[in-house]
C-alpha positions in Angstrom: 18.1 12.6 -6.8 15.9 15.5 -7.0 12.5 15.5 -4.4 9.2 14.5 -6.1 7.0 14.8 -3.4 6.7 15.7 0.2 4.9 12.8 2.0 4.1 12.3 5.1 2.6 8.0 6.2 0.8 6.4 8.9 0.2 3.2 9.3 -2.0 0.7 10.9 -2.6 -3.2 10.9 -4.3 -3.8 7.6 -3.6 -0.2 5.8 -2.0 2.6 5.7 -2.6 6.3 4.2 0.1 8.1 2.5 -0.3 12.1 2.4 1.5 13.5 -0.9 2.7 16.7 -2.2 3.6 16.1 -5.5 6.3 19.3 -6.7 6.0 20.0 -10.4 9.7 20.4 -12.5 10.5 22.6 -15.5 6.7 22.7 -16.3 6.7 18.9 -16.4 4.3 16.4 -14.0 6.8 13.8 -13.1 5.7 10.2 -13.5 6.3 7.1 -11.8 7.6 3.8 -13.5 5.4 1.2 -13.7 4.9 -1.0 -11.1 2.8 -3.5 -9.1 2.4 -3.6 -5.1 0.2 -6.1 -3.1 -2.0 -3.5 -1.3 -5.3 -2.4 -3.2 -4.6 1.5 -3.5 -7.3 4.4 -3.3 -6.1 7.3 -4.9 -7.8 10.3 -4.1 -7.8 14.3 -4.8 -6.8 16.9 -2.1 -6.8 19.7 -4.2 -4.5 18.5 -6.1 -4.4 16.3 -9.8 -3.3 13.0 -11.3 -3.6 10.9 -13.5 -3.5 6.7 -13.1 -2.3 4.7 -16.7 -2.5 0.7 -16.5 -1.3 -1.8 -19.3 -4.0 -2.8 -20.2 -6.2 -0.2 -19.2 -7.2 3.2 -20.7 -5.9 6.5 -18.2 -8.3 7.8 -15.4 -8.2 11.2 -13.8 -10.9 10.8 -11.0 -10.6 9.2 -7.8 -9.4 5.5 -8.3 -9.1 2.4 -6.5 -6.0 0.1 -7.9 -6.2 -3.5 -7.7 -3.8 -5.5 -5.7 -1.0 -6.4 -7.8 -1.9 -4.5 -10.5 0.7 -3.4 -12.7 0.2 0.6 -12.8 1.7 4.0 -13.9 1.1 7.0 -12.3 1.7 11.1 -12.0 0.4 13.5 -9.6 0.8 17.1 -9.1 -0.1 18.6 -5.7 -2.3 17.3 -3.1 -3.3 13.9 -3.0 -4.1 11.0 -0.6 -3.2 7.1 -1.2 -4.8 4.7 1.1 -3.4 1.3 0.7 -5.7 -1.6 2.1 -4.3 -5.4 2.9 -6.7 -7.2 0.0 -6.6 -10.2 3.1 -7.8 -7.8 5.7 -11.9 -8.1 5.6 -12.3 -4.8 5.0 -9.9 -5.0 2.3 -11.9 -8.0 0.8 -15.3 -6.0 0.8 -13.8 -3.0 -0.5 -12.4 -4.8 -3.7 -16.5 -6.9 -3.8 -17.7 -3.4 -3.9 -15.7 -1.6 -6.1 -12.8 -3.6 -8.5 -13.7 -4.5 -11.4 -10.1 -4.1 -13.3 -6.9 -3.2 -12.8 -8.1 0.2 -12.4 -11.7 1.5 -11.1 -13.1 4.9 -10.6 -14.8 5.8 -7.7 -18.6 6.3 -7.9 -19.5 10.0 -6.9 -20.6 9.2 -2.6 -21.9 12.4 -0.4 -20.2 10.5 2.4 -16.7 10.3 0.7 -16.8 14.1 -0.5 -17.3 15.4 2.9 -14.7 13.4 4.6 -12.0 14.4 1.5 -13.4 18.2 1.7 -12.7 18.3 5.9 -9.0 17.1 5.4 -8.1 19.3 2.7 -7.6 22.2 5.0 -6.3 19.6 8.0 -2.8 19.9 9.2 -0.7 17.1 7.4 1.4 17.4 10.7 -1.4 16.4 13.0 -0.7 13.6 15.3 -0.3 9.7 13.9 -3.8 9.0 15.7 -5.5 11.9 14.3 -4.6 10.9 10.7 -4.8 7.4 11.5 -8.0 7.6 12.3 -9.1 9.4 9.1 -7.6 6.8 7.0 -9.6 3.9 9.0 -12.7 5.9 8.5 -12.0 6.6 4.6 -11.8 2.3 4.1 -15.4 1.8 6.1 -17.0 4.5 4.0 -15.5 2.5 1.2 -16.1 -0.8 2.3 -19.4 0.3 3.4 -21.4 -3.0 4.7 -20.4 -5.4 2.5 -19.4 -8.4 4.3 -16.4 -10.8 3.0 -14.7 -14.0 4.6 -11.2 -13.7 5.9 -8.4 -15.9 4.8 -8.0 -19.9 5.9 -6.9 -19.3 9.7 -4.1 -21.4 8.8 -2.5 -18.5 6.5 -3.5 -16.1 8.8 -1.2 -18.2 11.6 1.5 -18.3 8.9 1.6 -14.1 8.1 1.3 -13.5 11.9 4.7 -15.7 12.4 5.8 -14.2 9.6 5.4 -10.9 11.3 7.5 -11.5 14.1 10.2 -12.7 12.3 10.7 -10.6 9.2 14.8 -9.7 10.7 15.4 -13.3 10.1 15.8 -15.7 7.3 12.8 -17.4 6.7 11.2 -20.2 3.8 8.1 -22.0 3.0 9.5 -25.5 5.0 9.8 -23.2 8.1 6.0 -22.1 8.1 5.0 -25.8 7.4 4.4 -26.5 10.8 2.7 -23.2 11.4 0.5 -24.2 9.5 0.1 -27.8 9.9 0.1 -28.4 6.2 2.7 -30.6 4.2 4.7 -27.9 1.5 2.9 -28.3 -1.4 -0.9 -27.7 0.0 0.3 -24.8 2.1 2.0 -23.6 -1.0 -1.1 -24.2 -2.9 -3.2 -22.4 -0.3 -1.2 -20.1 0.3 -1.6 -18.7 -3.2 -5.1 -19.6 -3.5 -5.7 -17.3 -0.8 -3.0 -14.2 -0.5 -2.7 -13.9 -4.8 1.0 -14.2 -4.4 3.9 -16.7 -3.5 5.2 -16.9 0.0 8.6 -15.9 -0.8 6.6 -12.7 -2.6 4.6 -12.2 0.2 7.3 -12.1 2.7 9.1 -9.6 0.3 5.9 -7.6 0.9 5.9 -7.7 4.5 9.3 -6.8 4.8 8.8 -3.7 2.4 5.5 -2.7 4.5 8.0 -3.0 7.9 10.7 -0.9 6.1 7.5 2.1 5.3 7.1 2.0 8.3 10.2 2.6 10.0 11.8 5.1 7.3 8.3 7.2 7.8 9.7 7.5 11.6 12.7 9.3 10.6 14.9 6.5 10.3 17.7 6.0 7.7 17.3 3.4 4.6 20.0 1.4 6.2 18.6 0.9 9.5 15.1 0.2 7.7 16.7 -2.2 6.1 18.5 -4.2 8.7 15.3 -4.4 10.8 12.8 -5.5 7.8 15.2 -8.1 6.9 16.8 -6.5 3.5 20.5 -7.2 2.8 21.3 -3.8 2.6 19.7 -0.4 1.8 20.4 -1.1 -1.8 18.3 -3.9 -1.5 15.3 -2.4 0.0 15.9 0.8 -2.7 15.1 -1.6 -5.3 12.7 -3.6 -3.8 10.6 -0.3 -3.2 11.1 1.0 -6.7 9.7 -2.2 -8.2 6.9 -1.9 -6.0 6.3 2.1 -5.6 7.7 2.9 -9.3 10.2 5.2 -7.4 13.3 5.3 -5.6 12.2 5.8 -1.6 14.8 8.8 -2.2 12.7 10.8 -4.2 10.1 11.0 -1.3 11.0 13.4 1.2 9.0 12.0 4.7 7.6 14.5 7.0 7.5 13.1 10.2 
């Protein structure tokens, strides 16, 4: 499969920031399919274009914060910058108060944002994880800015922590129950009430986020896939083509 972008991602606890360089082929921008993930995504301009299509949704050009879950199309040519945000993280929460209003939302025009995109144009996309990292944790508060937003029920917070730890294993709704200290059907209730999505969903999420994270180290599909708890790499290659809109293939990571 032929190389649609060069990207190079960092991650944290709550977020991540994905650095692309999308190559252009026979005169044609390449698009994604579409696709749904559970982070809320900032998409912003390096220098570089694209161009965001939802279903329901007419296309936007500028800068653009995607709603969690929201099923999306996109195409990009050059330099460009996704920031992908937990929607349970609080941060997450205030960004989407202050900014969502759809599936897809553009970006006010903010002094603060256009300096901080305008000093990392010219940055080194090799710099060290902290460096980057810590650009990407400044990008959310300027986008969160002060708004203030409660956290999940600490019971689902206990249950995605477990989760965490044991995303190699085989793991169902009955087996967080006493996590939780709920009977199944009001943790599977609030579970949904709280995170948007089923628990079997969820975990699919988590173990996708894992797999990011471990490919973007260097590591082959296969072994991202053992240790996020995917069958196989065919598995996970789906699983991140429902969720990216491309196959993890077509991205080549720069480590």
């Amino acid at each position: 499969m032929e190389v649609l972008a060069q990207t190079r991602v960092v991650l944290w606890e709550g977020g991540s920031l994905w650095l692309v360089d999308a190559a252009r082929f026979d005169g044609e921008t390449r698009s994604t399919d579409f696709h749904a993930h559970h982070a809320i995504q900032v998409t912003l301009s390096l220098g570089g274009t694209f161009r965001l299509v939802a279903e329901d949704e007419a296309s936007t050009t500028a800068d653009t914060v995607v709603a969690a879950d929201g099923l999306h199309r996109f195409e990009a040519e050059g330099r460009i910058a996704l920031l992908f945000v937990e929607p349970e993280s609080r941060l997450g929460r205030g960004l989407a108060a202050r900014h969502i209003s759809g599936t897809l939302s553009e970006l006010a025009p903010s002094p603060v944002l256009a300096a901080e995109l305008e000093a990392f144009r010219t940055s080194d996309w090799r710099a060290p994880d902290s460096e980057i990292i810590a650009w990407g944790r400044r990008l959310v508060g300027v986008l969160a800015a002060d708004e203030r937003a409660e956290i999940p029920d600490y019971r689902v917070r206990k249950v995605i922590a477990w989760v965490n730890e044991r995303l190699d294993r085989t793991l169902s709704l009955a087996d967080a129950v006493p996590v939780a200290g709920l009977s199944s059907s009001r943790l599977r209730h609030l579970f949904v009430e709280q995170t948007g999505l089923p628990f079997k969903t969820y975990v699919l999420w988590l173990r996708l986020s894992r797999a990011v994270a471990i490919v973007a180290t260097g590591s082959p599909l296969t072994a991202a896939a053992h240790e996020a708890g995917f069958s196989d790499s065919a598995h996970l290659s789906r699983t991140f083509r429902r969720m990216f809109g491309v196959a993890p293939t077509a991205l080549q990571m720069l480590t």
